[in-house]
N, CA, C and O atoms as CSV, one atom per row, in Angstrom:
chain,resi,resn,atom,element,x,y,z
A,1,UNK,N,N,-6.538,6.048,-20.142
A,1,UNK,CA,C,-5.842,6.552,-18.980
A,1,UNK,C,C,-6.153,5.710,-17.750
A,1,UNK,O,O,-5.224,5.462,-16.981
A,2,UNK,N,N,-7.407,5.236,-17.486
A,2,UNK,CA,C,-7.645,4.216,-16.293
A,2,UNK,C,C,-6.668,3.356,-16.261
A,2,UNK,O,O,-5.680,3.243,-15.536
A,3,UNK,N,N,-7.218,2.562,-17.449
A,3,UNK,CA,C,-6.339,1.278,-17.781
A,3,UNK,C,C,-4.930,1.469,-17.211
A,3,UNK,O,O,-4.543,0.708,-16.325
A,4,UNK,N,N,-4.249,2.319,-17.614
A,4,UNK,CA,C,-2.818,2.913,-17.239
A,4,UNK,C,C,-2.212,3.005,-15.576
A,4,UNK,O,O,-1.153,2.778,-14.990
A,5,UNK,N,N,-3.548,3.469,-15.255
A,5,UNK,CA,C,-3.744,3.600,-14.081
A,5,UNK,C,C,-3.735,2.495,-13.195
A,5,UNK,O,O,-2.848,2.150,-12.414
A,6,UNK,N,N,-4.865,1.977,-13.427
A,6,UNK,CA,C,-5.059,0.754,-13.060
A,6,UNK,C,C,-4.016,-0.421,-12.834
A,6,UNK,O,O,-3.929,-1.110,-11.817
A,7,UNK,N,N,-3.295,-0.509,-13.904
A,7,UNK,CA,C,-2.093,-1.482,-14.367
A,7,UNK,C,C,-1.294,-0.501,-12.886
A,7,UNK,O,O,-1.360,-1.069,-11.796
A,8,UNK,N,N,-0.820,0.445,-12.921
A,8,UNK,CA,C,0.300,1.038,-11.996
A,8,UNK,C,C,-0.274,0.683,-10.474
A,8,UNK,O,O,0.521,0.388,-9.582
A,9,UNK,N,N,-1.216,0.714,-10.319
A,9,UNK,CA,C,-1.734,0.527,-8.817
A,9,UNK,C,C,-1.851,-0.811,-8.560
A,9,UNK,O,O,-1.903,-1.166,-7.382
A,10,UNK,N,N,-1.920,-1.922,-9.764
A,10,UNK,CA,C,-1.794,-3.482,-9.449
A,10,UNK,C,C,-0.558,-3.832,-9.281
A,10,UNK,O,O,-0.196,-4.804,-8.617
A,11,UNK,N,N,0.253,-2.962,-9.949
A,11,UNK,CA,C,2.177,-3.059,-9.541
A,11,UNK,C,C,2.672,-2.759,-8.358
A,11,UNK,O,O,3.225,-3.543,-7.587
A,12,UNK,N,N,2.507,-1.793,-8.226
A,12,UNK,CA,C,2.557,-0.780,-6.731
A,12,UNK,C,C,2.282,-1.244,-5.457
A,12,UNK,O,O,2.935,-1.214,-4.414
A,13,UNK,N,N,1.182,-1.681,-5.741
A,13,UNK,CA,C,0.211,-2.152,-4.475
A,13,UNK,C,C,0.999,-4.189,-4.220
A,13,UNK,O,O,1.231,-4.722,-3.135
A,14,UNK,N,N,1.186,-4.761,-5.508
A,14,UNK,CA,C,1.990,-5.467,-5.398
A,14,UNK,C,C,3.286,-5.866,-4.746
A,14,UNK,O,O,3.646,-6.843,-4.089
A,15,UNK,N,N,3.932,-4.608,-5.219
A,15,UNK,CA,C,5.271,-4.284,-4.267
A,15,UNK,C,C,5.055,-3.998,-3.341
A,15,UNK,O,O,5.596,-4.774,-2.553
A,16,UNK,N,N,4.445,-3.149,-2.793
A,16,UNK,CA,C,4.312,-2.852,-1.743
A,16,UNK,C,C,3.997,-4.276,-0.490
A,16,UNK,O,O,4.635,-4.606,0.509
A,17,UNK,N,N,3.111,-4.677,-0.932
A,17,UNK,CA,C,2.526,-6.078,-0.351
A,17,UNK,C,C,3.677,-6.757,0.228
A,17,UNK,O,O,3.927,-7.040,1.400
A,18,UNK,N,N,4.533,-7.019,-1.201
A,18,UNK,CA,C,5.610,-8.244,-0.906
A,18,UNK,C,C,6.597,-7.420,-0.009
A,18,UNK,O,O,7.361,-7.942,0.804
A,19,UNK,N,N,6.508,-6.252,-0.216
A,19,UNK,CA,C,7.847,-5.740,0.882
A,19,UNK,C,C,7.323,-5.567,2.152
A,19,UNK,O,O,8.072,-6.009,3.023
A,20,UNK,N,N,5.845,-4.861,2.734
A,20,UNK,CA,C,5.633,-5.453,3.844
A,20,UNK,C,C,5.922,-6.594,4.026
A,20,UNK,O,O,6.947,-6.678,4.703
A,21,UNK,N,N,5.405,-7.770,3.672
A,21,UNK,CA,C,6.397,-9.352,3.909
A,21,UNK,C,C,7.439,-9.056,4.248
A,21,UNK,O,O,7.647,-9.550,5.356
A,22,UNK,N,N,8.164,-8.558,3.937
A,22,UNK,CA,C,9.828,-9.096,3.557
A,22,UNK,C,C,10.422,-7.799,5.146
A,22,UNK,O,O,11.442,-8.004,5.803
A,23,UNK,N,N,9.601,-6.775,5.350
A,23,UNK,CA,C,9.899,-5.648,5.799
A,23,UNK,C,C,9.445,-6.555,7.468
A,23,UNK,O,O,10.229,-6.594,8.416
A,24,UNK,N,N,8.417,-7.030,7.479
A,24,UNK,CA,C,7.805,-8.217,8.816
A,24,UNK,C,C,8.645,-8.976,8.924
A,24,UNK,O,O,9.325,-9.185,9.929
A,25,UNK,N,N,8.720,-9.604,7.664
A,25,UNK,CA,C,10.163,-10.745,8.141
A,25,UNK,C,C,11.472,-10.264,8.963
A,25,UNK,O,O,11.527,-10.625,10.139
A,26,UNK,N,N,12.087,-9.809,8.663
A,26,UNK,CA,C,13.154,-9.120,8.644
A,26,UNK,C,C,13.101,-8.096,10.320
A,26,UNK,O,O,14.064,-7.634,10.932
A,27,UNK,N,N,12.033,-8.035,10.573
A,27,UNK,CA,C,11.925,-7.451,12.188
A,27,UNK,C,C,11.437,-8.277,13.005
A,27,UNK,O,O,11.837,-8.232,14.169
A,28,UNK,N,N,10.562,-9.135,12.663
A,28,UNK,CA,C,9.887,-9.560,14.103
A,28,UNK,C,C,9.926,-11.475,13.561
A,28,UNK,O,O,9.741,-12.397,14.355
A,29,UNK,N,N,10.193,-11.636,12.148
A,29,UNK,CA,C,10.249,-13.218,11.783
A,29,UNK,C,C,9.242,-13.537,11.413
A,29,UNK,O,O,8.213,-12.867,11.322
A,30,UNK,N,N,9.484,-14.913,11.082
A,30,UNK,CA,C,8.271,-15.627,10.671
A,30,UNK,C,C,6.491,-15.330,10.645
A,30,UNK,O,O,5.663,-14.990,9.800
A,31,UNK,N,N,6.496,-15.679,12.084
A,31,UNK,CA,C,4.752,-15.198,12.477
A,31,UNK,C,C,4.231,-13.829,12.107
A,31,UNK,O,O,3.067,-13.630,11.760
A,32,UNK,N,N,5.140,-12.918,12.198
A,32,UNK,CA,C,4.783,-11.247,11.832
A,32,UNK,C,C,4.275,-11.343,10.443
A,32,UNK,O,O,3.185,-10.889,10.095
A,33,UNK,N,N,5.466,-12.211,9.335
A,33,UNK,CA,C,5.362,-11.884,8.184
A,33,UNK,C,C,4.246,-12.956,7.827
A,33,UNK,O,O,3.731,-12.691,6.741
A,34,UNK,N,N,3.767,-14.004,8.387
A,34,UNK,CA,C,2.780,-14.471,7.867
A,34,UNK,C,C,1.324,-13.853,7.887
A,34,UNK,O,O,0.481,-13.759,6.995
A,35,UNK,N,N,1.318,-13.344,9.625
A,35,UNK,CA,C,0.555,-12.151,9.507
A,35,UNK,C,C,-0.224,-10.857,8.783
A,35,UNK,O,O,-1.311,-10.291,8.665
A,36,UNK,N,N,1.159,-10.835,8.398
A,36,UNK,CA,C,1.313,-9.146,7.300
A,36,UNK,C,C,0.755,-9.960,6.110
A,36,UNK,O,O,-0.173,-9.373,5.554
A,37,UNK,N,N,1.007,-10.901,5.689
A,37,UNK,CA,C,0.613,-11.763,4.438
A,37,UNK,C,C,-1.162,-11.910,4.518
A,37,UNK,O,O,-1.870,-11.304,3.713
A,38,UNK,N,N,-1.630,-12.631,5.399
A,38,UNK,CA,C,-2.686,-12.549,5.680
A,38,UNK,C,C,-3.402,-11.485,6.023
A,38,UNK,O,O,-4.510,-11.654,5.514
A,39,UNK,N,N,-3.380,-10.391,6.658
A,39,UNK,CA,C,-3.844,-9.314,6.943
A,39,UNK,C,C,-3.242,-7.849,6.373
A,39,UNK,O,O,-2.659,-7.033,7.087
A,40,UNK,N,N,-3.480,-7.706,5.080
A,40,UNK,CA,C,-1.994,-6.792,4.465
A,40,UNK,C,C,-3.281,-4.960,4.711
A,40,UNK,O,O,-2.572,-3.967,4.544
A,41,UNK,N,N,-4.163,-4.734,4.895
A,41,UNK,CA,C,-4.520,-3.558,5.147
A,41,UNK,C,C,-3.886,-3.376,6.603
A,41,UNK,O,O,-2.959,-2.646,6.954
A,42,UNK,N,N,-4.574,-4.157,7.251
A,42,UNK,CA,C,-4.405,-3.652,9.019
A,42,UNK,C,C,-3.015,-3.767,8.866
A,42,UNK,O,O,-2.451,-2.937,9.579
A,43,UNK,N,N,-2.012,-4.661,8.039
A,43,UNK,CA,C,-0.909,-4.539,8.410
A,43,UNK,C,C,-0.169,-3.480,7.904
A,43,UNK,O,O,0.814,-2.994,8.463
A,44,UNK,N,N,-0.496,-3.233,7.174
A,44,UNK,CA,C,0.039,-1.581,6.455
A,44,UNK,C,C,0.011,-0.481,7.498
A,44,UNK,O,O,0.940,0.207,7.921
A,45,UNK,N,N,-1.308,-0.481,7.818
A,45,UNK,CA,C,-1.429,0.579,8.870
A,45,UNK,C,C,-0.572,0.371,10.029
A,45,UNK,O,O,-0.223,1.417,10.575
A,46,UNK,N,N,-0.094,-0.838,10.605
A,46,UNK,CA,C,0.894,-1.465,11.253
A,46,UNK,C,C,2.200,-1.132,11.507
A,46,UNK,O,O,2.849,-0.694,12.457
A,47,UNK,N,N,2.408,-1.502,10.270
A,47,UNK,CA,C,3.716,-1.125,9.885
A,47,UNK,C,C,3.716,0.590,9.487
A,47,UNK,O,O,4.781,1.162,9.724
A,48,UNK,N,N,3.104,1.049,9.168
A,48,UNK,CA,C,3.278,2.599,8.876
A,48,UNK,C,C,3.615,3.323,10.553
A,48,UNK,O,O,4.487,3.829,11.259
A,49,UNK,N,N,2.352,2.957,10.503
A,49,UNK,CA,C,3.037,2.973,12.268
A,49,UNK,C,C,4.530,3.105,13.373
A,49,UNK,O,O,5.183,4.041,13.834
A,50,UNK,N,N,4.585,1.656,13.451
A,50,UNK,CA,C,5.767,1.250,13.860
A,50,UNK,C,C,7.003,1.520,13.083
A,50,UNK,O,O,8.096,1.334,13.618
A,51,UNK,N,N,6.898,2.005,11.684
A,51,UNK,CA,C,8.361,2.392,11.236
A,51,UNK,C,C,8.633,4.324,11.645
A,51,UNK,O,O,9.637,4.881,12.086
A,52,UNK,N,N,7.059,4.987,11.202
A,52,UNK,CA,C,7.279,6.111,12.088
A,52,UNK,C,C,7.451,5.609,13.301
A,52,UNK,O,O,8.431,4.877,13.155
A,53,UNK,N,N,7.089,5.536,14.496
A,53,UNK,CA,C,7.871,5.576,15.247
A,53,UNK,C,C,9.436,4.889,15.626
A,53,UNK,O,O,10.006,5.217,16.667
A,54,UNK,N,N,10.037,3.922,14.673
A,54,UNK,CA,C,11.084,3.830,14.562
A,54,UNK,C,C,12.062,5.024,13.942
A,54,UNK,O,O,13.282,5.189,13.943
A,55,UNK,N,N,11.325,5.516,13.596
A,55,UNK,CA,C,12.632,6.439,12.696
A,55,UNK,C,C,11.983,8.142,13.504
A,55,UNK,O,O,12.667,9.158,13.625
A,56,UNK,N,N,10.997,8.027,13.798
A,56,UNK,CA,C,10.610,9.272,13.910
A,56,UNK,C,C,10.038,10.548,12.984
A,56,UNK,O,O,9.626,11.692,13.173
A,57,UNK,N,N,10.219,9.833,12.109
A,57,UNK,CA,C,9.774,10.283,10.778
A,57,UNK,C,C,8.516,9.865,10.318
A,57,UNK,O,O,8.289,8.658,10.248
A,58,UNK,N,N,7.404,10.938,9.894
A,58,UNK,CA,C,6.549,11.065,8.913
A,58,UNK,C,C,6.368,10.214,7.603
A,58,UNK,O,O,5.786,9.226,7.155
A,59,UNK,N,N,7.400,11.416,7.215
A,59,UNK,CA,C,8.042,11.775,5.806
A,59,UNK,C,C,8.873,10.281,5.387
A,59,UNK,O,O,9.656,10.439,4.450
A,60,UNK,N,N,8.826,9.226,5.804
A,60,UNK,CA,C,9.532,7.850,5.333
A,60,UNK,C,C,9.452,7.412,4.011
A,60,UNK,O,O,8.736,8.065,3.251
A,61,UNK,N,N,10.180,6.218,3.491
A,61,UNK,CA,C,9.775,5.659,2.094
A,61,UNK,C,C,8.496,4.990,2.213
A,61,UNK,O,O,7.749,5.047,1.237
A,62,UNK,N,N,7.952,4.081,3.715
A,62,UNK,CA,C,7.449,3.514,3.512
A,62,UNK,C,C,5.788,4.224,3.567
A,62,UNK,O,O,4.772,3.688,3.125
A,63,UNK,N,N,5.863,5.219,4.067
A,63,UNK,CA,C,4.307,5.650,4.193
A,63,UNK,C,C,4.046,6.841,3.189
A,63,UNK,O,O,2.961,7.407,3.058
A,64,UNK,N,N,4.988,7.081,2.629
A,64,UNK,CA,C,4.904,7.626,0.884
A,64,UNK,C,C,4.436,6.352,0.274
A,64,UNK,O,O,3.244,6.285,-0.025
A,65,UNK,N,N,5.154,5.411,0.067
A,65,UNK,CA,C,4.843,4.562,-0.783
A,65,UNK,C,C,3.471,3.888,-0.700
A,65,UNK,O,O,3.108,3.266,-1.698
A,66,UNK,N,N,2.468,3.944,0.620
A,66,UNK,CA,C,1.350,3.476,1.044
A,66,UNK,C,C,0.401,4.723,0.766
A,66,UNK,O,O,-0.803,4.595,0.544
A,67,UNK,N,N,1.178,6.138,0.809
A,67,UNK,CA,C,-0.013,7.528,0.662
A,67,UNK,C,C,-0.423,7.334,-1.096
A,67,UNK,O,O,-1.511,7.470,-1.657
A,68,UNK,N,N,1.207,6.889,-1.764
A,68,UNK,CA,C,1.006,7.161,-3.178
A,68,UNK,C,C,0.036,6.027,-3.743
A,68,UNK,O,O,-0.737,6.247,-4.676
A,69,UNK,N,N,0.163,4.548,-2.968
A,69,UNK,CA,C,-1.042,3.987,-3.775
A,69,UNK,C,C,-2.136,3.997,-3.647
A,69,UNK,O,O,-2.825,3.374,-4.454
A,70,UNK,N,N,-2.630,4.589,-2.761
A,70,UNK,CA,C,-3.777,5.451,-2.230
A,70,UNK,C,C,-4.630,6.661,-3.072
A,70,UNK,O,O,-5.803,6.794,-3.423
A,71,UNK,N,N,-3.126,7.639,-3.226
A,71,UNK,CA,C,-3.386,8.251,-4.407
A,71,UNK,C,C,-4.074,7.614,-6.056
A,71,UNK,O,O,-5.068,7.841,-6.746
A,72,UNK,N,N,-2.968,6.801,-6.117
A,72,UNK,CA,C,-3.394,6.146,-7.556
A,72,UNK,C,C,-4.649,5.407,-6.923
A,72,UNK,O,O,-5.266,5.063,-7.931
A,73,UNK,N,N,-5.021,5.182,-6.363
A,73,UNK,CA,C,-6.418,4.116,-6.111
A,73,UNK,C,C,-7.252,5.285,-6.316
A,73,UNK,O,O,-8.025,5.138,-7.263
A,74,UNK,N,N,-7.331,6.373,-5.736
A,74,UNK,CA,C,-8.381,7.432,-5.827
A,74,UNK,C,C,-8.656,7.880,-7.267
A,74,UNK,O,O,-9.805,7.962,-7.702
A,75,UNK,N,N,-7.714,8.130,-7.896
A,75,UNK,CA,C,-7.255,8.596,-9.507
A,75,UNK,C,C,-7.861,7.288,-10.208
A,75,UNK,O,O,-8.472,7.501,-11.254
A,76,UNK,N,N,-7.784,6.170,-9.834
A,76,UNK,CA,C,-8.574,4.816,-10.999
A,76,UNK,C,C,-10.120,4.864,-10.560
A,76,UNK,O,O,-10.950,4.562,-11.417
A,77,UNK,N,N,-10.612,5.275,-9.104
A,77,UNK,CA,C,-12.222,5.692,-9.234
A,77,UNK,C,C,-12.704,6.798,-10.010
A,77,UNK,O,O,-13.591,6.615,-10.843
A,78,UNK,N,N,-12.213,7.900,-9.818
A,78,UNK,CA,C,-12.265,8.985,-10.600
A,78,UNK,C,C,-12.196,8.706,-11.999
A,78,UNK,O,O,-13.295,8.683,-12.554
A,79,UNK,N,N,-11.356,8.521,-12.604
A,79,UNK,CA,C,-11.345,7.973,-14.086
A,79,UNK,C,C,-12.262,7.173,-14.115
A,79,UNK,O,O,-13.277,7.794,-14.432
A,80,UNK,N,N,-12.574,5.640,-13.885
A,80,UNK,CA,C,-13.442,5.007,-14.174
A,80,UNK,C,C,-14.692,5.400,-13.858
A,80,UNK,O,O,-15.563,4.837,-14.522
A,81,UNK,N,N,-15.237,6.548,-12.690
A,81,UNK,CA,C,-16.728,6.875,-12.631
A,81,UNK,C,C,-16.918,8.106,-13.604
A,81,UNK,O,O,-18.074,8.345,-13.952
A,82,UNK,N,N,-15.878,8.930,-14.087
A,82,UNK,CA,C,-16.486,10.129,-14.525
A,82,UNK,C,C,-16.786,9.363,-16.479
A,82,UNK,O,O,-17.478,10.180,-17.088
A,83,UNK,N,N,-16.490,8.344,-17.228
A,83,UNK,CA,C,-17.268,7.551,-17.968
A,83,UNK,C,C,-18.169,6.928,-17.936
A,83,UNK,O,O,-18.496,6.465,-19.029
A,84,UNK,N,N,-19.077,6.558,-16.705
A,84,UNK,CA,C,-20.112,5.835,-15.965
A,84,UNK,C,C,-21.521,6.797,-16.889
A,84,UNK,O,O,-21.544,8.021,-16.764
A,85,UNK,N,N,-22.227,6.330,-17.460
A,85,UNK,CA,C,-23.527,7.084,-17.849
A,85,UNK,C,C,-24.567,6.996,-16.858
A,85,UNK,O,O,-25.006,5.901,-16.505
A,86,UNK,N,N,-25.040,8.226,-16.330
A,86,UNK,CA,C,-26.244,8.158,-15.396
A,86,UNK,C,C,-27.600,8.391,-16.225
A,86,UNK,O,O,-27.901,9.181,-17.120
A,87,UNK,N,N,-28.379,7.242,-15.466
A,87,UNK,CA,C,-29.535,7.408,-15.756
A,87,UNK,C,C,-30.958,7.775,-15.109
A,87,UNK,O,O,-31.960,7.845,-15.821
């Protein structure tokens, strides 16, 4: 089930990545999206940001799509520590 996991949050988090790029590009150009490329946490938070307040909305695709890989990131620690043997 990690494994599973795991694999979905290297996809996810993937997409996500390249569409911030593409989501920077596409508003502010070049420098934004090289930015967002180089700095893709702070820029997440960035962009989560600035698209709520573009739309006014919460509830968006894009800060679902940043809560849910979040989610799955929490769900691949959990799985992988509760197999961990303590000693």
């Amino acid at each position: 089930m990690a494994r599973i996991l795991y694999l979905a949050l290297q996809i996810s988090s993937a997409g996500l990545y390249l569409y911030t790029i593409y989501y920077a590009f596409s508003v502010n150009g070049l420098i934004a999206a090289l930015l967002s490329a180089v700095f893709p946490v702070i820029s997440n938070v960035y962009w989560m940001y600035a698209i709520t307040m573009d739309t006014g909305d919460w509830m968006n695709n894009y800060n679902l799509a940043c809560v849910s890989v979040l989610i799955i990131f929490g769900l691949v620690l959990a799985f992988t520590s509760i197999g961990k043997d303590e000693n």
